[in-house]
C-alpha positions in Angstrom: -67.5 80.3 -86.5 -65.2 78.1 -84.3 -62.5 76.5 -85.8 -61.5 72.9 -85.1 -58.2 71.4 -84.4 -58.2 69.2 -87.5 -55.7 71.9 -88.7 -53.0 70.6 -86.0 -53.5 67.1 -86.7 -50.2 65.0 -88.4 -50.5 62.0 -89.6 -48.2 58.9 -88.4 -46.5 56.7 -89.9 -45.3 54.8 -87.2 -46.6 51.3 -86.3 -48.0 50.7 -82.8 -45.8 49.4 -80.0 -46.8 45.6 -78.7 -48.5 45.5 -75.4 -45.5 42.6 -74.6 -42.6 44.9 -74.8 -43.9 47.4 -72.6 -43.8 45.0 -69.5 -40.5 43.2 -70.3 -37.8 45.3 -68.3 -40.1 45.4 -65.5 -40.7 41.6 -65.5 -36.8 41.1 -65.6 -36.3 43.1 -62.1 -38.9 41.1 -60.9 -37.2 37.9 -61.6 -33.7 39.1 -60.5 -35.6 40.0 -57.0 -37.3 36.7 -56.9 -34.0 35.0 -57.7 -32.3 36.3 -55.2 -34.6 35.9 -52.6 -34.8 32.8 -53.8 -31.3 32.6 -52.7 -31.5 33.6 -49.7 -34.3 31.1 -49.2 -32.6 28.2 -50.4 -29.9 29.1 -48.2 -31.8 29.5 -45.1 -33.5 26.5 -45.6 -30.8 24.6 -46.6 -29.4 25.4 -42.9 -30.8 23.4 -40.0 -30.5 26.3 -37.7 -29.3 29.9 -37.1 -26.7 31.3 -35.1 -25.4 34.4 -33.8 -21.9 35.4 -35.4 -20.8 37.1 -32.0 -20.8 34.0 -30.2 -18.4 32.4 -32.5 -14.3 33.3 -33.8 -13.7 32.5 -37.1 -9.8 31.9 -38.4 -8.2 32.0 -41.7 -6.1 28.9 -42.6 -3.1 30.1 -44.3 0.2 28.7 -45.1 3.6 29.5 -43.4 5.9 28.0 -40.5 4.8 26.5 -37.7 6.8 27.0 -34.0 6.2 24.0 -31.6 6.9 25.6 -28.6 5.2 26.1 -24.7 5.2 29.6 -23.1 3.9 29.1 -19.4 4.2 31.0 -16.3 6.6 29.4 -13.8 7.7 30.1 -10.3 11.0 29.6 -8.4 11.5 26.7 -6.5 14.4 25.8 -4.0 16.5 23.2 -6.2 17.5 21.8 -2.7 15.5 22.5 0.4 15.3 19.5 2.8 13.3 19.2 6.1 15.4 18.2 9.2 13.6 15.6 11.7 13.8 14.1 15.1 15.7 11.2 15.6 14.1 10.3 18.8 11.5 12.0 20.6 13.0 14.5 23.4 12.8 18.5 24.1 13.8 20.9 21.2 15.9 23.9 22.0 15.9 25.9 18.7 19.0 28.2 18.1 17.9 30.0 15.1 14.9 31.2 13.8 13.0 31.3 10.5 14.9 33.5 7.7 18.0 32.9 9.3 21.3 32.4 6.8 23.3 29.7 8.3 26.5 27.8 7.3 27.2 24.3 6.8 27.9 22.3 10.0 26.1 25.3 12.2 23.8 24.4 15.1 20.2 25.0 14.0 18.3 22.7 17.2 19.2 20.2 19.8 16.9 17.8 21.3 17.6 16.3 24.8 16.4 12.8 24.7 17.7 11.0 27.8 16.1 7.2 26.5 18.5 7.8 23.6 21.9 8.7 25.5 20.7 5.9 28.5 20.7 3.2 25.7 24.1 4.4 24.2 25.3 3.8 28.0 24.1 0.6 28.1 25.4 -0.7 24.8 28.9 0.7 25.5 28.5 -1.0 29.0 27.6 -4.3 26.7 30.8 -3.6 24.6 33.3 -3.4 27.1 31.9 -6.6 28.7 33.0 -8.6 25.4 35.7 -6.9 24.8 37.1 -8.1 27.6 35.6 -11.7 27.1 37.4 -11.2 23.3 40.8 -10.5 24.9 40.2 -13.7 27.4 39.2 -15.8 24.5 42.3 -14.9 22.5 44.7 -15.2 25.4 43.1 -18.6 26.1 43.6 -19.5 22.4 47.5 -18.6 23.3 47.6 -20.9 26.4 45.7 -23.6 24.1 48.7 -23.8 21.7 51.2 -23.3 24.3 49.8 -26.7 26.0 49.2 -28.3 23.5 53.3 -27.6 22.2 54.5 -28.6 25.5 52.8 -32.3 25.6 54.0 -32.4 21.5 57.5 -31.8 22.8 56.8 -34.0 25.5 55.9 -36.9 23.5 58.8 -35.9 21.1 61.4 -36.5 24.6 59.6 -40.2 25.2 60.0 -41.4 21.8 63.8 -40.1 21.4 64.2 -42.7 24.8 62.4 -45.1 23.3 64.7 -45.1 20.3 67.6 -45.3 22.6 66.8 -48.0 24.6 65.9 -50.2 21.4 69.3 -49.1 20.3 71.1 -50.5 23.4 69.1 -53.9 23.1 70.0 -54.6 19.7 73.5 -53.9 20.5 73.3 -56.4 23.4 71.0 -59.0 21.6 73.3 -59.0 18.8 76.1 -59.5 21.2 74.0 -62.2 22.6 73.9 -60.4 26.2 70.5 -59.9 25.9 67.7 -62.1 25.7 65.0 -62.0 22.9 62.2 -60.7 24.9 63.7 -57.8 25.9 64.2 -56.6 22.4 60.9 -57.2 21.7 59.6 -55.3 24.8 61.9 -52.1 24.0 60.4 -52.3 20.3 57.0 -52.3 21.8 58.1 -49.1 24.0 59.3 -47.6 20.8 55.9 -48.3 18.9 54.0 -47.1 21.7 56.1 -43.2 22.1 55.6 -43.2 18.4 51.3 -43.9 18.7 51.7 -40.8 21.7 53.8 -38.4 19.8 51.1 -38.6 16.7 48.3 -38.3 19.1 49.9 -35.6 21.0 50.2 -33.6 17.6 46.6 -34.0 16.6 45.3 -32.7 20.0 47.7 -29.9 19.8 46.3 -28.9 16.2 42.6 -29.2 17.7 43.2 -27.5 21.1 44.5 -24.5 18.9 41.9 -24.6 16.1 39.0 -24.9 18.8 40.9 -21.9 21.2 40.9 -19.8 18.0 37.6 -20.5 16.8 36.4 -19.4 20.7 38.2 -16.1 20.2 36.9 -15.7 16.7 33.4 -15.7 18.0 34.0 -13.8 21.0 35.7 -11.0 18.5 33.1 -11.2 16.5 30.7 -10.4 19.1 32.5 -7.6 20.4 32.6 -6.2 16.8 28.8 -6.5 16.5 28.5 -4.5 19.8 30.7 -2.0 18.6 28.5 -1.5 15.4 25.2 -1.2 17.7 27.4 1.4 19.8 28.6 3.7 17.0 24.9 3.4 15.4 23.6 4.8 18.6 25.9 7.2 18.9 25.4 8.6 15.5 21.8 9.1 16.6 22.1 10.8 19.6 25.0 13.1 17.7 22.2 12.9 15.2 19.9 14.8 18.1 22.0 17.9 17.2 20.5 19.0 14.2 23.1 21.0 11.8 22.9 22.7 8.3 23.8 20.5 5.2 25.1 23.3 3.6 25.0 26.5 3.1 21.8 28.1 3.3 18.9 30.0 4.9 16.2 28.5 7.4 12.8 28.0 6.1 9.8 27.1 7.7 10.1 26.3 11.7 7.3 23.6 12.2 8.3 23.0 16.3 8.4 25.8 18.9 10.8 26.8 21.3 11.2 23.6 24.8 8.2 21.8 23.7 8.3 17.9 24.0 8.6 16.3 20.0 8.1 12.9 18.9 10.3 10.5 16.5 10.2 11.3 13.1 8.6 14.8 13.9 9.3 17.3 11.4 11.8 20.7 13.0 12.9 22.9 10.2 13.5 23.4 6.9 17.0 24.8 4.9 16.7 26.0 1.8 19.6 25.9 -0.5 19.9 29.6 -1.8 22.9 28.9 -4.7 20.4 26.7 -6.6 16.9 27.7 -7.7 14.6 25.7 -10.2 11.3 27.0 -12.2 8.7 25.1 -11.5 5.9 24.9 -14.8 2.8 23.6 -15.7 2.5 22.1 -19.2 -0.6 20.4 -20.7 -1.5 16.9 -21.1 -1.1 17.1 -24.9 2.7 18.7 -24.7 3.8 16.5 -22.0 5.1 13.3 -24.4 6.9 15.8 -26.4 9.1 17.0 -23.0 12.3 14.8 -22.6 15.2 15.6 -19.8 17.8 18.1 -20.8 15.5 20.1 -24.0 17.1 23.5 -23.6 14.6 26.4 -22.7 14.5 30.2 -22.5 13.9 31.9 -18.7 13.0 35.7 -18.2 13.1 36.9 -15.2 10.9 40.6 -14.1 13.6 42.7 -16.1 13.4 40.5 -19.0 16.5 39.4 -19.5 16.8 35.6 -20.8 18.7 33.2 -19.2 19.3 29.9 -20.7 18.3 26.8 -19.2 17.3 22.9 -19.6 14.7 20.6 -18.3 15.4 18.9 -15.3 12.4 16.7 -14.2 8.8 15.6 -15.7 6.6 14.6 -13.7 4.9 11.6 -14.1 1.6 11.5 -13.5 -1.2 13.9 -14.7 -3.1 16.3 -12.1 -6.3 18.1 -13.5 -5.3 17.8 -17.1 -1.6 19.2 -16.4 1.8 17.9 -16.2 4.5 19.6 -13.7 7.7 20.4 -15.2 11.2 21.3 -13.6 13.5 23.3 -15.6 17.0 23.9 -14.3 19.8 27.2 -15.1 22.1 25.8 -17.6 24.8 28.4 -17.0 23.8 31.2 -14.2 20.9 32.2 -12.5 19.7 35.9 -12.0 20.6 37.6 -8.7 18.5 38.4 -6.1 15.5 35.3 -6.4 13.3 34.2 -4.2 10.8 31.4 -3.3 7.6 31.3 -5.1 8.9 34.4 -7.3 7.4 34.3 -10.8 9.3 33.9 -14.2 8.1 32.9 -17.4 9.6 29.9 -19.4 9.9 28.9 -23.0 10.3 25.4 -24.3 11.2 25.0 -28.3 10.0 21.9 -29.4 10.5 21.7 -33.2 9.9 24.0 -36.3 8.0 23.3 -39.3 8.6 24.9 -42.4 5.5 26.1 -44.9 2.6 24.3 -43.6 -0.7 24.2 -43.9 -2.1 26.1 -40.3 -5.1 27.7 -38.5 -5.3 29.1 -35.4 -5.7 26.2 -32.7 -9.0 26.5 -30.6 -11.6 24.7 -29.1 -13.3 23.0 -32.6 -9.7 20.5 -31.9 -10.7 19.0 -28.7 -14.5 19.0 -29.5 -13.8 16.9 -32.7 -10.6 15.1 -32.5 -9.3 17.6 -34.9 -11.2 15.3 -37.4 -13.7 17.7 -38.4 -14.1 21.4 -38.7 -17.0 24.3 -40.0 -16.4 26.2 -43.2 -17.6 29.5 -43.0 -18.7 30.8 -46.5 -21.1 34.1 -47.2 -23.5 33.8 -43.9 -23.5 29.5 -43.7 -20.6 27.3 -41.8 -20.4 23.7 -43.7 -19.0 21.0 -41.8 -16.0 19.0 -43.5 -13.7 16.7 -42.8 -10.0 17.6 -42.4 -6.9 15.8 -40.9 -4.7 17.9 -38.5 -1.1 17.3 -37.3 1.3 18.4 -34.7 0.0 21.7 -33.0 1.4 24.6 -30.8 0.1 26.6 -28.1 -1.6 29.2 -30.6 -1.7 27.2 -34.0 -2.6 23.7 -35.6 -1.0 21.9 -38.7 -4.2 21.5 -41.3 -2.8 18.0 -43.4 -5.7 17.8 -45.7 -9.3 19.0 -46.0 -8.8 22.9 -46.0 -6.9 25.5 -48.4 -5.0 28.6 -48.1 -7.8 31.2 -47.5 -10.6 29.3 -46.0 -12.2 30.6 -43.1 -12.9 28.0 -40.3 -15.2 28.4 -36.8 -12.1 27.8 -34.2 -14.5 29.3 -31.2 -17.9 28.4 -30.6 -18.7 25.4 -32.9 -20.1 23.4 -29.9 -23.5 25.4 -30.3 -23.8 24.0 -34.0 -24.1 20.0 -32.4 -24.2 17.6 -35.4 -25.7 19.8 -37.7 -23.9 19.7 -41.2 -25.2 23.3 -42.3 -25.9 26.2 -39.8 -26.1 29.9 -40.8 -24.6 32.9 -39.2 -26.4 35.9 -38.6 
């Protein structure tokens, strides 16, 4: 006989679990998966395109101080290095060569240029011809007055007679030895010396005021003359071409007994006790540079020296302002044309600011906007920057401590408002 297993059977007094409960926890990890692809749905269709996060440099705006300054690469320039020309066109003889240290005053060329010392013949020639005529005039002007004092005196003698005579008529008219008529005629002789002694006066006065005018001119002449002369012979002393100062010769730009022309260009000195750095600044620094703003120089061994600007320039060239900075107190030994130092300008300091680093997203925008990078999407916003530096940019208002902001590469996003980042 077989048994059964109705001896192992229990009873239960349990109730039987709902069919609902069963699928509850796995229906809750579905919907957290849908959600969150969802998400990530939403938020790569909320973004109008899709970038790679390689192509772009992302900053952190933080808050701190903020050095205006400019670091640039300079290079040595010769404070004071002029270029000697010809006068007058003539034969060079050159008596030093290029890289030659010369002293002030020393021969450095000499041009033969026989038009130039022919002329400075000629005018001397000229001004010994009027300075004789000068002398001439002058004594002429002598003889003038002397003439002219001799008829004065001379007309003085006649009407001293005259006066006599009249005296010796009265005498006898009132003694009634002489008749009427004759005093009248020796009053007439006395009226008549007196009309020649005043005109004899006034031609003297003229004769010597027209004799010295004569001589004036002819002086003046002569002293013209001697003005052309002494301008002529500066130029041909000018032919001799000497060192300003002490120095070393540059560039030779005319070779050895070779015919030149005016105004042609010979040498060069360069001035080896002053030296000035020479720097490029941008566009965007250059209304911040004002003459005399102190600066730091390093030379190779990089040891500062202090220094100042000397000269902006004032135009722009290919975005870029040239800049002259001077030594304030001494310059390193030993430099050298074109040699390379580096420069540093302080502006101005600004204490606990709002700043990210400065890149390309300034210029592309104004500095008006920028892209807010948060999770794998950049958002555009608006912001308001201020005064910037070489390497960072004031943020005024739109961001805040610990934002991240596309400084590199937001050119690819164009006007988009929402782009993701792979």
């Amino acid at each position: 006989m077989i048994r059964d297993t109705s001896a192992q059977d229990q009873v239960s007094t349990q109730r039987p679990q709902p069919v609902w409960r069963r699928w509850l926890w796995p229906a809750v990890a579905t919907a957290a998966v849908v959600i969150g692809i969802g998400y990530v749905i939403s938020n790569w269709l909320g973004a109008s395109r899709s970038f790679d996060g390689d192509r772009l440099r992302v900053a952190e705006v933080s808050r701190g101080d903020l050095v205006r300054d400019i670091a640039a690469d300079g290079r040595v320039i010769a404070a004071n290095s002029p270029v000697l020309y010809a006068i007058s066109s003539g034969t060079v003889t050159l008596k030093v060569v290029a890289g030659d240290v010369v002293k002030q005053g020393q021969e450095l060329a000499v041009i033969d240029s026989p038009e130039l010392r022919s002329k400075l013949a000629q005018e001397q020639a000229t001004l010994a011809g009027l300075e004789a005529e000068a002398s001439r005039a002058a004594l002429d002007a002598v003889l003038a007055r002397a003439t002219g004092a001799k008829l004065s005196d001379q007309a003085g003698l006649l009407r001293t007679a005259a006066q006599r005579d009249l005296d010796r008529y009265q005498r006898g008219y009132d003694g009634g030895a002489v008749p009427q008529v004759d005093l009248a005629k020796a009053q007439d002789e006395l009226k008549k010396a007196d009309i020649e002694l005043q005109h004899a006066h006034q031609d003297a006065s003229l004769q010597s005021q027209g004799a010295t005018l004569d001589a004036r001119n002819k002086r003046l002449l002569a002293d013209r003359q001697e003005a052309v002369v002494a301008e002529v012979k500066r130029q041909v002393d000018a032919l001799t071409l000497r060192a300003p100062f002490d120095g070393q010769v540059g560039q030779v730009q005319a070779t050895q007994h070779t015919q030149v022309a005016t105004n042609a260009p010979i040498l060069g000195v360069v001035d080896l006790s002053r030296f000035e750095i020479e720097i490029k600044v941008p566009e965007s620094f250059a209304r911040d540079l004002a003459i005399g703003m102190p600066a730091q120089l390093t030379s190779g061994s990089g040891q500062p020296f202090p220094g100042e600007i000397a000269a902006v320039s004032p135009e722009v060239v290919n975005g870029e302002v040239v800049a002259r900075l001077r030594f304030s107190d001494k310059q390193p030994p030993g430099l050298r044309q074109s040699q390379r130092m580096s420069a540093r300008i302080l502006l101005d300091t600004r204490n606990n600011v709002l700043k990210v680093e400065r890149g390309p997203f300034i210029e592309q925008s104004g500095g008006r906007y920028a892209y807010v990078v948060s999770g794998g999407t950049a958002v555009r916003r608006p912001i308001q920057t201020g005064v910037s530096s070489l390497g960072e940019v004031e943020i005024v208002s739109g961001l805040q401590p610990g934002e991240k902001i596309v400084v590199s590469g937001a050119d690819l996003f164009g006007d988009n408002e929402r782009v993701s980042i792979n």
